[in-house]
C-alpha positions, 0 to 999 in steps of 0.5 A: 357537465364537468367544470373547465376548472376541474379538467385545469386542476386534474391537469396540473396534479398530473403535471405535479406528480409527473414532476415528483417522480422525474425529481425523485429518479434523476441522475444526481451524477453527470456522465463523467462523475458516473465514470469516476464513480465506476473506476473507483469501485471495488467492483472494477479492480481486475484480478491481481497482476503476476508476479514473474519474479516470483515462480510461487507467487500464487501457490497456496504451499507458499503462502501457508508458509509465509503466514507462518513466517509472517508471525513468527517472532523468532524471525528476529534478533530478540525473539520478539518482532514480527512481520505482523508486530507492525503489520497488526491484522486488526489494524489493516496491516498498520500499527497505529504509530508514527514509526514502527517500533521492531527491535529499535524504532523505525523512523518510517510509518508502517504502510498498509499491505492490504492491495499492496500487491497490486502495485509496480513498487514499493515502500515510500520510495520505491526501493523494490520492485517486488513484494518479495524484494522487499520483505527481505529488507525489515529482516535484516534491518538493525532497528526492524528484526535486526538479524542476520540472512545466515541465521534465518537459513539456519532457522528455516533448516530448524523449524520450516524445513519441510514446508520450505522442502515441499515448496521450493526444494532441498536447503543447502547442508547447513550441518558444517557451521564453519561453511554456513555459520550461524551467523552472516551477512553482507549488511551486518558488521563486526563477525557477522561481516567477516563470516560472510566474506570468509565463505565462498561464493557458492555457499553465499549464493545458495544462503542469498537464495534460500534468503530470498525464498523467504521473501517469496513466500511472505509476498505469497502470503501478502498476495492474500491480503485484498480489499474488502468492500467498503460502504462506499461501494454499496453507494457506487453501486447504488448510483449506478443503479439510479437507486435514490433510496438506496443513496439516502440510506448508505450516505449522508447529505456531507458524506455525499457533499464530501464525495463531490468534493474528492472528485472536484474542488478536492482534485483528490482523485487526481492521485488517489484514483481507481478502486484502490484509491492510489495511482501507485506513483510518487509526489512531491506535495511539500509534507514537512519532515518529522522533527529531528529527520534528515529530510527524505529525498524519496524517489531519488534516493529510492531509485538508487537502492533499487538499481543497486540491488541484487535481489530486483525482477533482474537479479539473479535470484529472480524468477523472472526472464530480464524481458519481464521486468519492464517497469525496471528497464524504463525506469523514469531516473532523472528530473527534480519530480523525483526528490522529495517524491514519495508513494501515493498511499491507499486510501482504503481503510484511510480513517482507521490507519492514521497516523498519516505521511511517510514518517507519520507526521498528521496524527488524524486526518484533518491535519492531512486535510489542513495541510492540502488546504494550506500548501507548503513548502517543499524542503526538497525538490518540486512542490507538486501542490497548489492551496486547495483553499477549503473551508472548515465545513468542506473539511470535515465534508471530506473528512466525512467521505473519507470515514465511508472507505473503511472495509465492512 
């Protein structure tokens, strides 16, 4: 007859093993975490938004077209500077430097452009509301590619002129140089400034046009860039699935204690949301300037060039009805958010991008993380940021996590 003691022992071993297995597959995430969790996965970004100013956005002719624009070096006063010259591949379309070096240097840091057409606007301030708006800039730039938009016409009709053909139709006849010189702008100076007003309004328009065409098919080109997966990704997923093996083999106990903290203590994800890792808005978050920089005003000033320019969604060389181009019509103009307010960065690819900040100004990221430890004060404007009072080991949790965001 078995022993009252044997049936209590068995019982508890069944007690026991019921216990393990419930600890081996408990959720580790509350409800709102598995939420975050979901919204920041890869998994979870929708298909690329149109682009109404841009008939070709998604036109694969385009996009060859601009690739080979893209890391042309003729595109540039020198022969030397590129798109790509500071908009590296292997860097995920950075440079590695504090400011970009073109044809003199650029007191900007180069941003990445992996998922950039994703966003509503764009550059650190936000001065354009359209890739294509925005590629033109650098060209023109005395210190970026430093020409002239007469002489890149001129370059097209040269070396692109079927593709361009193919794409978006006849160039203008260029052959009268004394019409179309080789050599004119409305943002140059000396003789090209004087050609340019020396030529009549048709002929600007048509050199404006075949101008932003270049723009079009570099942001078509840009459109392609998206991101990959990263280990992150995979420990989503895994969540998700409530896969505890699959958790312990893709992250660490600090990568994971850094995750935890990105959504909590952090309050990273209060800016640095969805499957970019950005909400695409601009902050005041009292980052100091380079030395020798006036301070940047941000968002104010960037305002300001994107209502003047004639190349925005209701300009006359958009493809866009003036009904599409709501985010310009509403924009948000005044309020002292605005000063000092700069773009939410991805944080895609964060660890193999530094250095950080609109003028570069963390070389690595626990500077980043210390100046969001610490505060500051806002030089300009309204500081959006309270002390997150982290410590070292918090840090280098985050620091850690942080490492998990870079595309396998």
């Amino acid at each position: 007859m078995p022993r009252p003691h044997l049936f209590l022992s068995l019982g508890l071993l069944l007690a026991l093993a019921v216990a393990l297995a419930w600890w081996n597959h408990r959720p580790l995430w509350s409800d709102s975490d598995l939420a975050l969790l979901a919204s920041l996965s890869l998994d979870s970004l929708p298909p690329l938004p149109a682009d109404p100013s841009n008939a070709v956005a998604d036109d694969p002719a385009a996009a060859a077209l601009g690739a080979a624009i893209f890391f042309d070096t003729r595109f540039s006063s020198n022969g030397a500077v590129a798109c790509a010259t500071c908009h590296q591949p292997d860097r995920f379309f950075t440079d590695g430097r504090p400011f970009g070096q073109g044809v003199g240097e650029i007191p900007l840091n180069s941003m990445s452009l992996v998922g950039a057409a994703y966003s509503t606007f764009f550059t650190w301030d936000g001065k354009n509301d359209s890739q294509w708006s925005q590629a033109l800039i650098p060209l023109e730039n005395p210190l970026e590619h430093g020409g002239d938009r007469s002489a890149y016409v001129h370059l097209l009709a040269e070396h692109y002129r079927e593709p361009y053909t193919a794409v978006f139709g006849p160039l203008p006849d260029l052959a009268d140089t004394a019409r179309f010189p080789l050599h004119a702008s409305p943002k140059g100076s000396g003789a090209a400034l004087d050609a340019w007003y020396g030529m009549s309004d048709a002929d600007r328009t048509a050199v404006n046009r075949a101008f932003a065409n270049i723009g079009k098919a570099l942001a078509a080109y840009q459109r392609t860039l998206l991101p990959a997966p990263a280990r992150f990704d995979a420990y989503a997923a895994a969540v998700e699935q409530n896969d505890r093996a699959a958790q312990r083999a893709l992250f660490n106990p600090d990568e994971e204690a850094g995750l935890r903290l990105f959504l909590g203590k952090g309050k990273c994800i209060d800016c640095h949301n969805g499957p970019r890792f950005t909400n695409d808005d601009f902050h005041n978050t009292a980052v100091p300037g380079a030395p020798g920089l006036p301070i940047s005003l941000g968002r104010s000033e960037g305002l300001r060039r994107l209502q003047a320019d004639p190349f925005n969604c209701a300009g006359v060389y958009s493809d866009a009805d003036p009904t599409d181009c709501a985010a310009l019509r509403f924009l948000k103009t005044s309020g002292d958010t605005l000063e000092g307010a700069h773009k939410t960065p991805t944080l895609r690819n964060v660890a193999a991008t530094a250095p950080y900040m609109h003028t570069g100004q963390f070389p690595d990221l626990r500077s980043v993380l210390e100046h969001y430890s610490d505060g500051g004060l806002a030089l300009v404007g309204h500081n959006e940021l309270e002390p997150l009072d982290l410590t070292a080991t918090e840090m280098e949790q985050l620091e850690a996590f942080l490492h998990t965001l870079t595309q396998e």
